[in-house]
C-alpha beads as a LAMMPS data file, in Angstrom:
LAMMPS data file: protein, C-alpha beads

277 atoms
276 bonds

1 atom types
1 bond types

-500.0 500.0 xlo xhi
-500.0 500.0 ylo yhi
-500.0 500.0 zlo zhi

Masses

1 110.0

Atoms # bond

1 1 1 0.000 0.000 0.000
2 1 1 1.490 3.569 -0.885
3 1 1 1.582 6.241 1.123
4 1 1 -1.589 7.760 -0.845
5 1 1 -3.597 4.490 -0.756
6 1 1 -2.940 4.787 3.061
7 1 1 -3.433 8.126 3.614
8 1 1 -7.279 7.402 1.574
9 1 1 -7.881 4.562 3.588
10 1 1 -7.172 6.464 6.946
11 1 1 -9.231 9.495 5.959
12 1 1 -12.145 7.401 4.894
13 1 1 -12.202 4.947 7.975
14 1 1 -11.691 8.259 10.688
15 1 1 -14.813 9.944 8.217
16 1 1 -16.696 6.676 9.103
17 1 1 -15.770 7.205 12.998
18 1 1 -16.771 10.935 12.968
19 1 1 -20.059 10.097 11.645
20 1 1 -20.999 7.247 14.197
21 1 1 -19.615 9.126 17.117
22 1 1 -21.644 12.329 16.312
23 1 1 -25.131 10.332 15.597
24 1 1 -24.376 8.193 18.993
25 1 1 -22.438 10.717 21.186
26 1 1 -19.742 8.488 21.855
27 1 1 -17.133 10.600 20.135
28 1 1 -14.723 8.979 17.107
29 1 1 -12.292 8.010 19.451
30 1 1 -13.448 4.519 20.851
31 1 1 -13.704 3.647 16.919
32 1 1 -10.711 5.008 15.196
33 1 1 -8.220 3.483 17.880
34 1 1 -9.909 0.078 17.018
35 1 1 -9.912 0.980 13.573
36 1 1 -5.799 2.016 12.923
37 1 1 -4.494 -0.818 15.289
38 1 1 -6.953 -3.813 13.962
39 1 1 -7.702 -3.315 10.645
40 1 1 -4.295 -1.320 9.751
41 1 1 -1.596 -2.813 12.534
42 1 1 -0.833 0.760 13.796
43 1 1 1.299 0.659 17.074
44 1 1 -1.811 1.453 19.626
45 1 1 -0.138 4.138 21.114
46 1 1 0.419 6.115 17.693
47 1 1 -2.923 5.287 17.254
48 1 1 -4.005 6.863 20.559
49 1 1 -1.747 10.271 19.546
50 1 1 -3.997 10.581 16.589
51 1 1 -6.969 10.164 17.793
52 1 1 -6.793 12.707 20.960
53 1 1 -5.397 15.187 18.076
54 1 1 -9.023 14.917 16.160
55 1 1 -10.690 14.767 19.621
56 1 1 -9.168 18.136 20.440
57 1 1 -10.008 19.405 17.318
58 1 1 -14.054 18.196 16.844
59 1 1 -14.747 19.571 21.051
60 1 1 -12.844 23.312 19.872
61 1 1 -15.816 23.545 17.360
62 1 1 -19.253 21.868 18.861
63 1 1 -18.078 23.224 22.594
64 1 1 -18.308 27.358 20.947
65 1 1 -22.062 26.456 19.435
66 1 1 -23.137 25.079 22.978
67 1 1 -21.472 27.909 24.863
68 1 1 -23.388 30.600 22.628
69 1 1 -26.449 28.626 22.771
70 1 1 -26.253 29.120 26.217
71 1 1 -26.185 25.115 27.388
72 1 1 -22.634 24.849 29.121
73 1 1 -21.986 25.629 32.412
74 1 1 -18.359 27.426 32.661
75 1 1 -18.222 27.556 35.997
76 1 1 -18.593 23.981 36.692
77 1 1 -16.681 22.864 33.481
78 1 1 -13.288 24.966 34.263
79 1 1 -13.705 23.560 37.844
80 1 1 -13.734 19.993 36.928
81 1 1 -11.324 20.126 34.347
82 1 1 -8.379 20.271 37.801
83 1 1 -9.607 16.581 38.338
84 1 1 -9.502 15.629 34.216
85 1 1 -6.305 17.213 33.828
86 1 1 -5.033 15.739 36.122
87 1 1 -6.002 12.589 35.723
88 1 1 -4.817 12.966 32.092
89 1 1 -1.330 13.808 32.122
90 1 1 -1.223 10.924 35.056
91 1 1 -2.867 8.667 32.348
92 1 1 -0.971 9.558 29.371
93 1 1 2.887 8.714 31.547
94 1 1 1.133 5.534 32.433
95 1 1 0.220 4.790 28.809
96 1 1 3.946 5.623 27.653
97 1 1 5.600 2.892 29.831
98 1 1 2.669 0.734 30.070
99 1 1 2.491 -2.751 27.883
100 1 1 0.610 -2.148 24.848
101 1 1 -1.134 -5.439 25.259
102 1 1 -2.367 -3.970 28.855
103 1 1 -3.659 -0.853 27.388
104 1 1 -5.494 -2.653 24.287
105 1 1 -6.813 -5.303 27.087
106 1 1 -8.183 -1.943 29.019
107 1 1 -9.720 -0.423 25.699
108 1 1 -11.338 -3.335 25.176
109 1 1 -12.925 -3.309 28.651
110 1 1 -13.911 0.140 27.924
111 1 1 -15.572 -0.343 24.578
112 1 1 -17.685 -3.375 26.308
113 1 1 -18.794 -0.665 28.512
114 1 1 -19.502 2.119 26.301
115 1 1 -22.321 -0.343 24.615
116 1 1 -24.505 -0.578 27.549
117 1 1 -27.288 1.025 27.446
118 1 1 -27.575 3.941 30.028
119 1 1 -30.686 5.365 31.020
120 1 1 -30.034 9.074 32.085
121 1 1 -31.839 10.642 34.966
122 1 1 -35.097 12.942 33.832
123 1 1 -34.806 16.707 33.617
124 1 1 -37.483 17.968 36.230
125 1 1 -39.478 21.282 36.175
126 1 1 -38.302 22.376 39.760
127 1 1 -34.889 22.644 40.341
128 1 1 -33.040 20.630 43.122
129 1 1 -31.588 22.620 45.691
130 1 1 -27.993 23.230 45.831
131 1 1 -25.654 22.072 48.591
132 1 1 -23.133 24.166 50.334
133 1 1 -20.098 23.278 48.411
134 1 1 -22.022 24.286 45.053
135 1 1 -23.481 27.184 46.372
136 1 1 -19.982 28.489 47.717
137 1 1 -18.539 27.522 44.385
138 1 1 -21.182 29.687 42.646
139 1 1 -21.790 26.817 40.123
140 1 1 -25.812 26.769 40.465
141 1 1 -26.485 28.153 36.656
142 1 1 -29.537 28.159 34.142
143 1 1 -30.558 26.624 31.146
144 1 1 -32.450 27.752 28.208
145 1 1 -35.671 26.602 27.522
146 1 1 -38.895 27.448 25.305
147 1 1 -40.427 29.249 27.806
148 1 1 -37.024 30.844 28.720
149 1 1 -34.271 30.437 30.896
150 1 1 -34.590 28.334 33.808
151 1 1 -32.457 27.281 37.048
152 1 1 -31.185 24.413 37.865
153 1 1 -29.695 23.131 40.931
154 1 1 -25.734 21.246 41.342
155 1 1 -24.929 18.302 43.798
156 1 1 -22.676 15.766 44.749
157 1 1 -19.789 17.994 43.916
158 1 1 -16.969 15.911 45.700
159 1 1 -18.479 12.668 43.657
160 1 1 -18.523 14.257 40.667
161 1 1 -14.674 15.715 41.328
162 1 1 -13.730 12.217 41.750
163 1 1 -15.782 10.565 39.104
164 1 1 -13.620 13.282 36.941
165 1 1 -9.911 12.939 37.987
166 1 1 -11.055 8.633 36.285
167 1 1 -12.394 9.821 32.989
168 1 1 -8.948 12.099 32.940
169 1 1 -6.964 8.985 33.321
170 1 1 -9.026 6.882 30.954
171 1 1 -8.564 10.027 28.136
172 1 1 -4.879 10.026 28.821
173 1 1 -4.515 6.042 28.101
174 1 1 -6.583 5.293 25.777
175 1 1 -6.932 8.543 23.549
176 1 1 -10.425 8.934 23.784
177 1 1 -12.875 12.161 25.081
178 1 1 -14.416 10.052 28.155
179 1 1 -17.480 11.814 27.260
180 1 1 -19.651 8.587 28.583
181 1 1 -17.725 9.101 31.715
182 1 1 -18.154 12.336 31.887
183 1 1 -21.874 12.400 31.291
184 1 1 -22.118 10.108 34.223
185 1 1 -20.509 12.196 36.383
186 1 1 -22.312 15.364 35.648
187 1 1 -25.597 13.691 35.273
188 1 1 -25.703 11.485 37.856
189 1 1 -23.408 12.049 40.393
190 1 1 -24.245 16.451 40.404
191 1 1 -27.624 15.764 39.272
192 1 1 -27.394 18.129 36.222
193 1 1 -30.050 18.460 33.194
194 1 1 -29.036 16.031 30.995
195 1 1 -28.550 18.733 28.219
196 1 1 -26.228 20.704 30.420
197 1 1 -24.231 17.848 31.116
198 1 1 -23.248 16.630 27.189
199 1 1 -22.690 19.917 26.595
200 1 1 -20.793 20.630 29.260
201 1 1 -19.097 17.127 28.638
202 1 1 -17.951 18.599 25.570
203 1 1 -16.684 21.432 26.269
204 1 1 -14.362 19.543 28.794
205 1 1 -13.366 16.820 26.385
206 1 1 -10.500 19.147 24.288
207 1 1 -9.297 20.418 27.598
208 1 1 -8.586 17.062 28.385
209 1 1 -6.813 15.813 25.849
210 1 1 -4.905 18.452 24.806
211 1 1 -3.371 17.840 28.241
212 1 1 -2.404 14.218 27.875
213 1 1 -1.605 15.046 23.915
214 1 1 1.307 17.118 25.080
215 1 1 2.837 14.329 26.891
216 1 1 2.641 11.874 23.814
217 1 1 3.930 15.076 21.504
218 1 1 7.408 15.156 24.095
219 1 1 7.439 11.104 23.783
220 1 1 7.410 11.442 19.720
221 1 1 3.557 9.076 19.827
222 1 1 1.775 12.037 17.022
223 1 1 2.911 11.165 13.966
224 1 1 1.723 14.496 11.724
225 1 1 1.131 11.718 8.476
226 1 1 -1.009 9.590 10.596
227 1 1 -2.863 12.276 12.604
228 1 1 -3.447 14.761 9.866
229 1 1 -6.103 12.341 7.647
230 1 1 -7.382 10.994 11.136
231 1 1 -8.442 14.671 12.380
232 1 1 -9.881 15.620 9.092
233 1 1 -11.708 12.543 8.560
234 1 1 -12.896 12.912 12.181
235 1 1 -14.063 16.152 11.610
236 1 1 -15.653 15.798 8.526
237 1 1 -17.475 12.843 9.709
238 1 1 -18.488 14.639 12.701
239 1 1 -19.855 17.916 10.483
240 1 1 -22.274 15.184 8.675
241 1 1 -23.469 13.527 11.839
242 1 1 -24.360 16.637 13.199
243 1 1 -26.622 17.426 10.088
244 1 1 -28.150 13.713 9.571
245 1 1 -28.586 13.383 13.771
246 1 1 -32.324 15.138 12.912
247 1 1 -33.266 13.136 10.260
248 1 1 -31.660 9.438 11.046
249 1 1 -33.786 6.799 13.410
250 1 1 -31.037 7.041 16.301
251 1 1 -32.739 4.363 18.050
252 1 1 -31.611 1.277 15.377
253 1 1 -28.277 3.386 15.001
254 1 1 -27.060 3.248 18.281
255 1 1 -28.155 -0.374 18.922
256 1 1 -26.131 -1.288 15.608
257 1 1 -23.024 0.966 16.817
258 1 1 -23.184 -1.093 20.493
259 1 1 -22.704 -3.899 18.847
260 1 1 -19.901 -2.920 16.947
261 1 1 -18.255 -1.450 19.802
262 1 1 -18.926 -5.464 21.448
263 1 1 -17.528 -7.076 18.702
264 1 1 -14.333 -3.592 18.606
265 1 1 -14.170 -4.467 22.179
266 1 1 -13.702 -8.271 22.148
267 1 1 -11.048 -8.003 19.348
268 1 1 -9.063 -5.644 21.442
269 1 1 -9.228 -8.204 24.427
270 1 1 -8.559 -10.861 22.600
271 1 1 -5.349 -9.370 20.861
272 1 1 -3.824 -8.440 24.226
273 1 1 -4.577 -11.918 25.628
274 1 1 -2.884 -13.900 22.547
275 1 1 0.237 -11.015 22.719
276 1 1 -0.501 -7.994 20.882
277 1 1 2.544 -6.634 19.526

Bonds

1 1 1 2
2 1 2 3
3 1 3 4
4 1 4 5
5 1 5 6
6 1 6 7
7 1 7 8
8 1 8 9
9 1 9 10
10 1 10 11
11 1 11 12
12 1 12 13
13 1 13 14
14 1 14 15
15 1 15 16
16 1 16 17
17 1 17 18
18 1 18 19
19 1 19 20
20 1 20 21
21 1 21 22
22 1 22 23
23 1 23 24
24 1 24 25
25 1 25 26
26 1 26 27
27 1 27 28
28 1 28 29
29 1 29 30
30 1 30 31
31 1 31 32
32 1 32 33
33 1 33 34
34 1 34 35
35 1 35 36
36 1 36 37
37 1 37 38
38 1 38 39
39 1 39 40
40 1 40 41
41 1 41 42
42 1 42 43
43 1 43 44
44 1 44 45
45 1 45 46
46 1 46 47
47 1 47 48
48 1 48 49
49 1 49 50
50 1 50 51
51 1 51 52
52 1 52 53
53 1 53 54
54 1 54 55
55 1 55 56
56 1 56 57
57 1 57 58
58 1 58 59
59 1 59 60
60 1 60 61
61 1 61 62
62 1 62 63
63 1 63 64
64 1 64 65
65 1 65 66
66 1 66 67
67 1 67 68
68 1 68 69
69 1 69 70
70 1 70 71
71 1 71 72
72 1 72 73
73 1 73 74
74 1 74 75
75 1 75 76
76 1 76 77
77 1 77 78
78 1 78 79
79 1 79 80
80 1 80 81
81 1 81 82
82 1 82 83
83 1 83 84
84 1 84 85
85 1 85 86
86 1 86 87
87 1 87 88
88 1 88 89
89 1 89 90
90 1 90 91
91 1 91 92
92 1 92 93
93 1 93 94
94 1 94 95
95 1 95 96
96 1 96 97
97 1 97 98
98 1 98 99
99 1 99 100
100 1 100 101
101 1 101 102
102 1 102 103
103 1 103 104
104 1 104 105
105 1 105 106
106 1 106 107
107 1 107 108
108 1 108 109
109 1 109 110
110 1 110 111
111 1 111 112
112 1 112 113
113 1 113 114
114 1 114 115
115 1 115 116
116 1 116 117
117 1 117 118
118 1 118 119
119 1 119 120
120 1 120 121
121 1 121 122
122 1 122 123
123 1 123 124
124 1 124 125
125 1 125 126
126 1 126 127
127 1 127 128
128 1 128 129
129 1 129 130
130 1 130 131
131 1 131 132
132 1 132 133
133 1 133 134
134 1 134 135
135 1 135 136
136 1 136 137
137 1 137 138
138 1 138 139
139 1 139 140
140 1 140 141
141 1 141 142
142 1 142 143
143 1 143 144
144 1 144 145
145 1 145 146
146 1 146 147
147 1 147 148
148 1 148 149
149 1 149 150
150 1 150 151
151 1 151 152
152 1 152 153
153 1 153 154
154 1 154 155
155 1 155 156
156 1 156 157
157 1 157 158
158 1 158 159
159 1 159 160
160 1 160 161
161 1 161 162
162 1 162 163
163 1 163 164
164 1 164 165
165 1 165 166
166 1 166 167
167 1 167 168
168 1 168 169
169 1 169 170
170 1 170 171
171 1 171 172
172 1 172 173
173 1 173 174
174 1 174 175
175 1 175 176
176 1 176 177
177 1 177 178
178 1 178 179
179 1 179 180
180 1 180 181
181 1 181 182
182 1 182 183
183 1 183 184
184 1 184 185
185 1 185 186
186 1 186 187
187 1 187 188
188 1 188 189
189 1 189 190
190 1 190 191
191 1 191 192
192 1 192 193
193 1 193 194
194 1 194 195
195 1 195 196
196 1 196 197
197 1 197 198
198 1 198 199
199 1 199 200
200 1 200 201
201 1 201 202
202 1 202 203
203 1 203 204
204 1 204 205
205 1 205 206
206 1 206 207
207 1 207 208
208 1 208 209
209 1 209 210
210 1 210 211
211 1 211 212
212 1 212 213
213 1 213 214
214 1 214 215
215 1 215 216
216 1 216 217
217 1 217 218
218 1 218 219
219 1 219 220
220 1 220 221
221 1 221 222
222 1 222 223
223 1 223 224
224 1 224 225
225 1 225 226
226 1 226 227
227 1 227 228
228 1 228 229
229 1 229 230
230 1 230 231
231 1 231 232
232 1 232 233
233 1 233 234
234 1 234 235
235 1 235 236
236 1 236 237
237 1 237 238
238 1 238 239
239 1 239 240
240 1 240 241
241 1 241 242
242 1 242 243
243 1 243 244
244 1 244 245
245 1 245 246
246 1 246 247
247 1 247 248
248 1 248 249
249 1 249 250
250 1 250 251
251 1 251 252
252 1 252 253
253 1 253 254
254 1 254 255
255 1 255 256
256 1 256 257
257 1 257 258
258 1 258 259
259 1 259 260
260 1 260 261
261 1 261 262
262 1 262 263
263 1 263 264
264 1 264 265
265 1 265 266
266 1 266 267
267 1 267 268
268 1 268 269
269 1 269 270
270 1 270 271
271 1 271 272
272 1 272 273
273 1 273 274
274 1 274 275
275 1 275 276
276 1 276 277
């Protein structure tokens, strides 16, 4: 295969990613890592580079629409983003030393995850009151709705700290947003809207890996001719899943994409059990 053919293959198989992450919310990164180590034997951790490039790059542009639109909350976001950062760089110096047959073995584990369903907790019309910590943060915010804007209440802020400083670690080492993570902390464990929290998610998601992309730019792990088609691909994918997401039956769509991530996840385990190289 020449460098072109490779270069078209990439770009079309990161387009594919894009697309399925925007119509599921799942973000291209739990399928292009799959995708570049499986299907085209590149080293996971070059893989990983790449993808947190394009996840950097597809957050910058949906997490300015959600912050006009009025959605994120800034306060909370830049407050959790201490834990994720954290947790990131932590994750990405694990992922540099770490056996790559350990960190497919752990993608795998995560993909099997990311395909259960999750019901999220119901928006309610009254607001849940805020505890201290939240109030003394000033991170109680409101949301927009037809009828205009209206306030919502934040909890569980130590939980959700925590819950944070994990999906940091799991960006870092496995090159993905964590936005399932993510969702689950802001949803469930600070009882956001649900709307708040993706959005929110999102906004978080670049932060994150930029932070753990640094430490796999010092270790030489972005490779600019493998990353470049990846975050245009990913981006272009994204772009069209944003515009189909009205029109396309989402239901049959994500069912499909869990079971791709099932059968994604059970080839990563199974490479790392038989000796991935």
């Amino acid at each position: 295969m020449t460098v072109l053919e490779m270069t078209g293959v990439v770009a079309g198989g990161s387009l594919a990613a894009g697309l399925l992450g925007a119509l599921t919310g799942l973000g291209g990164g739990v399928v292009i890592v799959p995708f570049l180590t499986l299907v085209l034997g590149v080293d996971i951790r070059y893989a990983i580079g790449a993808s947190l490039v394009s996840v950097i790059a597809t957050s910058s542009g949906a997490a300015a629409a959600y912050v006009r639109e009025g959605y994120t909350n800034m306060r909370v976001g830049m407050f959790l983003e201490v834990a994720t950062t954290l947790g990131a760089i932590a994750g990405a110096h694990v992922a540099t030393r770490a056996p790559t047959s350990a960190i497919a073995a752990l993608f795998g584990g995560v993909l099997l995850y990311s395909a259960l369903p999750v019901r999220h907790r119901e928006d309610v019309l009254a607001p849940e009151a805020s505890d201290a910590l939240a109030r003394r943060l000033r991170l109680p915010a409101t949301q927009p709705t037809p009828a205009g804007p209206v306030a919502y209440g934040v909890r569980g802020v130590p939980a959700g700290f925590g819950v944070m400083g994990v999906a940091g670690v799991l960006s870092g080492l496995l090159g993905v947003g964590s936005g399932a993570v993510k969702v689950l902390a802001l949803d469930r464990a600070m009882h956001l809207p649900f709307k708040v929290s993706t959005t929110t998610s999102n906004f978080m998601i670049g932060v994150t890996a930029a932070a753990s992309a640094g430490i796999y730019l010092t270790r030489g792990y972005i490779d600019p001719g493998l990353a470049m088609p990846v975050v245009l691909g990913v981006l272009a994918g994204s772009m069209l899943g944003a515009r189909l997401l009205v029109l396309a039956p989402v239901g049959p769509l994500r069912r499909l994409f869990s079971l791709v991530l099932v059968v994604l996840g059970a080839e990563m385990i199974w490479h790392a059990w038989t000796g991935m190289p």
